[in-house]
N, C-alpha and C positions, 0 to 999 in steps of 0.2 A: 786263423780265420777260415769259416767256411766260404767258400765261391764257390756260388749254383746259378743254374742258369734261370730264367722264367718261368720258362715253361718248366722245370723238373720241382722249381719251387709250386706253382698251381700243381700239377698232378696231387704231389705229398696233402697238399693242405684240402684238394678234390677228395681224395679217400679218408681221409680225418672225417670229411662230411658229410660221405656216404655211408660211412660203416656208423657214424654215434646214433646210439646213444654208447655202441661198445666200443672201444678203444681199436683203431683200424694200426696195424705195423707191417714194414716192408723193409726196404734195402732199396740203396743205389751202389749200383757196384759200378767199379772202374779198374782201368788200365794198372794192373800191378807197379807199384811206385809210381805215380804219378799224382793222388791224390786229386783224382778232377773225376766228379761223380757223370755220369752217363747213363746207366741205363737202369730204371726206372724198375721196379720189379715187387708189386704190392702182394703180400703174404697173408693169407687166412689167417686173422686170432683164432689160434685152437679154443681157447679159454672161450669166446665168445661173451664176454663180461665187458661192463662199463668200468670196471674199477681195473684189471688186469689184464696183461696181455700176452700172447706166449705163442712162439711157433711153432709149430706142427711139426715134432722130429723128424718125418718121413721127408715131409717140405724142404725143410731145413738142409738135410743131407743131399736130398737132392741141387738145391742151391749151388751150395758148398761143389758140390759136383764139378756142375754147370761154369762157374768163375775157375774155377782150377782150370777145366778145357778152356776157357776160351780168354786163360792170363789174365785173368782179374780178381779182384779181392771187393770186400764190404767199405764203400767210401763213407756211406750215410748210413744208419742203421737209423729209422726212424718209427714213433708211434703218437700216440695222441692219449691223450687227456680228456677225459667228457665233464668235469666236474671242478675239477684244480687248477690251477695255472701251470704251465711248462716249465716245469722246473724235475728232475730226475727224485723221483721217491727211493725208499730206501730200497724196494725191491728191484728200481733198477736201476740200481747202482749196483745190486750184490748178482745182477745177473750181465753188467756190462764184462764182458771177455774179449774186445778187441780193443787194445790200446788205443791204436791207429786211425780208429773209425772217429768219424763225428754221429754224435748223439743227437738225434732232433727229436725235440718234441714240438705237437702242435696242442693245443687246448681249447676245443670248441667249447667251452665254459666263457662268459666274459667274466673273468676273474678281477680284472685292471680297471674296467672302464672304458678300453681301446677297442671296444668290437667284440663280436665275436669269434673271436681266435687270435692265437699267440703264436708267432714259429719263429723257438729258442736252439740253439746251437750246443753243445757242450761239449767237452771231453771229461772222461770219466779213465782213472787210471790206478789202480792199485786201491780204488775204493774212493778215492778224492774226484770232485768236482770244479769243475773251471769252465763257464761258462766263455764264449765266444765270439765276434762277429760274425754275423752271416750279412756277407754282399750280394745282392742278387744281380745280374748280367745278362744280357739278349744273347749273347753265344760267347765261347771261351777262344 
């Protein structure tokens, strides 16, 4: 099960709605082993497309950096959907590489009926899909 706070849930679903019609993606990273997402950290799609999405190698490394110094790792690895429902396509499924992470998708499409937007949880792990609860919480 995912546990996110309010406020980190509105940010993710704010940038889903700022970036569509293209697909907005970021990271909440956290406390190495602890799995409790924290700090909030939205990522240029390099792709810049409504259908794909993809982070800027430079960005990326940089990141990666950044969480090493300061003992954290990728909690949420999240993006959006402008047209689908939140559910993990094949292309990202064949680009998930961190076991450990939770997979969010948001989908400014109303695909369901429920609104405009969806925010699903997942894990993705040697290629297989299992989606999630996500609890949302005023503080941890």
């Amino acid at each position: 099960m995912l546990t996110i706070t309010q406020a980190l849930y509105d940010r993710i679903v704010a940038h889903a709605r700022e970036d569509h019609p293209d697909e907005a993606c970021g990271v909440v990273a956290g406390p190495v082993g602890a799995g409790r997402p924290e700090r909030f950290i939205p990522m240029l799609n390099a792709a810049r497309s409504p259908t794909f999405y993809e982070f800027d190698s430079q960005d990326l490394l940089k990141l990666y950096r950044e969480m090493d110094d300061r003992d954290e790792e990728p909690v949420v690895i999240y993006h959006s959907h402008t047209a689908t429902e939140a559910y993990p396509s094949r292309t990202d499924i064949s680009y998930a590489n961190e076991p450990g992470a939770h997979y969010v998708l948001v989908s400014t499409a109303d695909t369901d009926g429920a609104g405009d937007f969806q925010f699903r949880s997942f894990r993705i792990v040697e290629g297989e899909v299992t989606e999630e609860q996500v609890e949302v919480v005023e503080a941890y």
